[in-house]
C-alpha positions as CSV (number, residue, x, y, z in Angstrom):
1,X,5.8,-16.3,10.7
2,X,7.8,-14.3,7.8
3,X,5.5,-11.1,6.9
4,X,6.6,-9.3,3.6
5,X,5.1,-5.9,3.1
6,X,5.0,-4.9,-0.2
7,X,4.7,-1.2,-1.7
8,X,3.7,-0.9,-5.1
9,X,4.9,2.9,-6.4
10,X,3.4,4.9,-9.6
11,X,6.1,7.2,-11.0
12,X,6.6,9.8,-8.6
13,X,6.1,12.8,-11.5
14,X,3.1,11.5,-12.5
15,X,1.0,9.8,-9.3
16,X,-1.5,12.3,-8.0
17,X,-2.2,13.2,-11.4
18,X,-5.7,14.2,-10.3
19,X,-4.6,16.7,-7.5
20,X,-3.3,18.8,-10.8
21,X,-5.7,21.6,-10.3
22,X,-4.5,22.3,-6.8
23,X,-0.9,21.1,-7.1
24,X,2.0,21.6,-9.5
25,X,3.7,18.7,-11.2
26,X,6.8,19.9,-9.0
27,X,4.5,19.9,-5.7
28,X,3.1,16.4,-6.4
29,X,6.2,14.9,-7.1
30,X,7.6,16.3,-3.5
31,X,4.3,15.2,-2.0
32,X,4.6,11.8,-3.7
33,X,8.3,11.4,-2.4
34,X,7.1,12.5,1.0
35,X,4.6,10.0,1.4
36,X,6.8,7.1,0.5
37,X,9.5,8.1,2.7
38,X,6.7,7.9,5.4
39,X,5.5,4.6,4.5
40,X,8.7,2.7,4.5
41,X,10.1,4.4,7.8
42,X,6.4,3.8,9.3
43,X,6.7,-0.4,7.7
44,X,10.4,-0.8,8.4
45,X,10.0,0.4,12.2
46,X,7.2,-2.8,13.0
47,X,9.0,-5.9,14.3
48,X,6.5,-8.2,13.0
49,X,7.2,-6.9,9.6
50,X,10.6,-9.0,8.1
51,X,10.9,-7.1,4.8
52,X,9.5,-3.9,2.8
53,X,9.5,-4.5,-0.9
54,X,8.7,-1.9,-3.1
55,X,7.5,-2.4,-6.9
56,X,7.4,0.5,-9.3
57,X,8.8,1.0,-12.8
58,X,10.3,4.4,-11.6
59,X,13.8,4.2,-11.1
60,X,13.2,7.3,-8.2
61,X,11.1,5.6,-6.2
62,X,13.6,2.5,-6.4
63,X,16.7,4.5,-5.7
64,X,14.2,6.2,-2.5
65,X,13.3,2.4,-1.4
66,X,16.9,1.8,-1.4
67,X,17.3,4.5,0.8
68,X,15.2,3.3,3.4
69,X,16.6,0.1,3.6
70,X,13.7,-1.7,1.6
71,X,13.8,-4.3,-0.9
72,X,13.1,-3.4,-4.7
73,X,11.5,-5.1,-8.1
74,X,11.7,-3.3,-11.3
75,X,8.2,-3.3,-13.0
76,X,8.6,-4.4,-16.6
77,X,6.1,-4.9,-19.5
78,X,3.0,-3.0,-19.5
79,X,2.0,-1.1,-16.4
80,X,-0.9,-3.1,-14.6
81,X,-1.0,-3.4,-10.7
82,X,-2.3,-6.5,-10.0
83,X,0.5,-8.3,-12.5
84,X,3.1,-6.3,-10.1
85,X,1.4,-7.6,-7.0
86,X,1.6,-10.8,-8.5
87,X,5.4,-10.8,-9.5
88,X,6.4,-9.1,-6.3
89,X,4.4,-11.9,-4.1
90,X,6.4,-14.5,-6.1
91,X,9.6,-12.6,-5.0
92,X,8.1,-12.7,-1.4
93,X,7.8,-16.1,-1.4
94,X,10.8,-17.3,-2.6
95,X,12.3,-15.7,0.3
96,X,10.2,-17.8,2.4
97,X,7.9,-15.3,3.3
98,X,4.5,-17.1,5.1
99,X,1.9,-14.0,4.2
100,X,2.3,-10.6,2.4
101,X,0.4,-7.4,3.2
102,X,-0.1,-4.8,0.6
103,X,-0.2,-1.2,1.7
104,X,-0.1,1.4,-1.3
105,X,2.2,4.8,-0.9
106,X,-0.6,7.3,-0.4
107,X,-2.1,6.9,3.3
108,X,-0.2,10.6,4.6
109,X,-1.5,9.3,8.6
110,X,-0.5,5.6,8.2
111,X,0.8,4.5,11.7
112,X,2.7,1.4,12.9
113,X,0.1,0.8,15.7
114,X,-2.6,0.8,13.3
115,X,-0.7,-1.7,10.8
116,X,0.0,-3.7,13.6
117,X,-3.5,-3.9,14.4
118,X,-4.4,-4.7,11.2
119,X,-1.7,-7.9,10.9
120,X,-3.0,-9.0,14.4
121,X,-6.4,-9.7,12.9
122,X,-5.3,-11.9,10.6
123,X,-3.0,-14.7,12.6
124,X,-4.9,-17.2,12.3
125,X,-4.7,-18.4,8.7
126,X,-6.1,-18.8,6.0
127,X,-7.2,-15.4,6.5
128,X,-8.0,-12.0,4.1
129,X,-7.5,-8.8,6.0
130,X,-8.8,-5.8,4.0
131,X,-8.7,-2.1,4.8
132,X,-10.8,-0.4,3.0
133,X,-11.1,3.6,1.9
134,X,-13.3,6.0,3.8
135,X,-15.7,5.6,0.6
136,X,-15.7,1.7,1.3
137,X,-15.1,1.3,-2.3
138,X,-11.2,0.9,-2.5
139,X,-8.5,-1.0,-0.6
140,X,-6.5,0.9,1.6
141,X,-4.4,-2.2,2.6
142,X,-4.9,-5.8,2.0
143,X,-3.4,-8.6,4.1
144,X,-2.6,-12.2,2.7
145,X,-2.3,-15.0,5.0
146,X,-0.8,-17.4,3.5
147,X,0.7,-15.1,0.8
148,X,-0.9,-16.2,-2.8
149,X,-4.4,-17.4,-1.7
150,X,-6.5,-14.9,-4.0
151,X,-5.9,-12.7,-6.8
152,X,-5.3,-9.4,-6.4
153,X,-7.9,-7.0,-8.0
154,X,-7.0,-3.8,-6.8
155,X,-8.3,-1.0,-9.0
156,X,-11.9,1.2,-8.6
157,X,-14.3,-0.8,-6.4
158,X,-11.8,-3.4,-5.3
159,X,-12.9,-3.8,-1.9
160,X,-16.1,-5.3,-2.5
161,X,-14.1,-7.7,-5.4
162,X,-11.5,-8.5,-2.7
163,X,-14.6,-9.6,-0.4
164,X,-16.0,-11.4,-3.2
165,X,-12.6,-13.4,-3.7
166,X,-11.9,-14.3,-0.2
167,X,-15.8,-15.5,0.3
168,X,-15.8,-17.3,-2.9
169,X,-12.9,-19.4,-1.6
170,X,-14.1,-19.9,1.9
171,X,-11.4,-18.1,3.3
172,X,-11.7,-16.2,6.6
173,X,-12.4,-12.3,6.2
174,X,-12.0,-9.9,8.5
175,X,-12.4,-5.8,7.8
176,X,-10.4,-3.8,9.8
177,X,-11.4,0.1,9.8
178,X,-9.2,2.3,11.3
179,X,-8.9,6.1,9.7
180,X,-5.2,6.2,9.4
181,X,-5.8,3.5,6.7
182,X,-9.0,4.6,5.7
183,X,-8.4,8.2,4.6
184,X,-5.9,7.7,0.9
185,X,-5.0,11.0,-0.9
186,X,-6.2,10.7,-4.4
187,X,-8.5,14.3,-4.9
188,X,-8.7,17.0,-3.6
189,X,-11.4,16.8,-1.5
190,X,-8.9,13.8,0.7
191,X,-6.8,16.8,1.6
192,X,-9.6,18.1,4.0
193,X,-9.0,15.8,6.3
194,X,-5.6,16.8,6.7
195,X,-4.9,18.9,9.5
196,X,-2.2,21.4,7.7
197,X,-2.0,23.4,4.8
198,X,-1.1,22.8,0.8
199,X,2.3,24.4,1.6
200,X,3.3,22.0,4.5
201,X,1.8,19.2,3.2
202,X,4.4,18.9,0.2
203,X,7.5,20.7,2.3
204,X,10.2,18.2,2.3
């Protein structure tokens, strides 16, 4: 089975835009950078995993993607996630990928034993794998087996709307909670959890 992991990517000068009263534009572009560059080394190093595709409209992020070896798609038109998601699972499947699994940019302690986890929960399709954030109100990561049986609705309270989806259509789902995918960097009250300072957390 062909798994496609696909990375959607906000411009990388203006993602964390809520972490502005403790970081610098300058510091949250490094950070953004830095946590990309982890999640592609940390996709492109599991086996199961055929090929990384990351979305963004940033040509940055694309030229970084590149850099790690990973597949990229141009977002055009109007920024909106889930259209992305969309357009990049179309892209997926035309390469014959079987199942797609969505893991945004900003999980700092992502690990390739926890992802793998995660994909081993849902072999046996039809199947909705959702990792949700340590508030249970996001998704963390999201795993479509086969690729393209929901919509994606990522955006605030998606988990519970991703639940509804795969319920709704009988699918089976299974919630996998593990903190390297629970624990997303978005305020700056997520940074307590890290185990290292403001400084080291951006160095590059």
């Amino acid at each position: 089975m062909t798994i496609w992991a696909i990375v959607p990517v906000k411009p990388l000068r203006r993602g964390k835009s809520r972490l502005a009263s403790v970081l610098s534009e300058e510091d949250r572009t490094k950070l953004n950078r830095k946590l990309l560059s982890h999640t592609l080394e940390t996709l492109k190093s599991i086996p199961e995993i055929g090929d990384v595709l990351v979305v963004s409209r940033d040509a940055q992020a694309l030229s970084l993607a590149r850099d790690h070896k990973a597949r990229t798609l141009l977002e055009d038109g109007a920024p909106h996630l889930n259209v992305a998601l969309e357009r990049a699972t179309q892209v997926a499947k035309s390469y014959m990928s079987q199942s797609v699994l969505i893991v945004p940019a900003d999980l700092p302690q992502i690990s390739a034993e926890d992802v793998r986890k995660m994909l081993a929960q849902g072999k046996k399709a039809p199947v909705i794998v959702i990792a949700p954030d340590h508030r249970n109100e996001g998704t963390n990561a999201l795993y479509v087996n086969p690729a393209g049986i929901i919509d994606y609705d990522f955006g605030e309270g998606s988990f519970q709307r991703h639940r509804q989806r795969a319920l709704e259509a009988g699918i089976d789902l299974q919630v996998c909670e593990l903190p390297s995918l629970a624990h997303d960097v978005d305020l700056p009250e997520d940074l307590e959890f890290l185990s290292m300072s403001l400084e080291e957390l951006v160095e590059e």
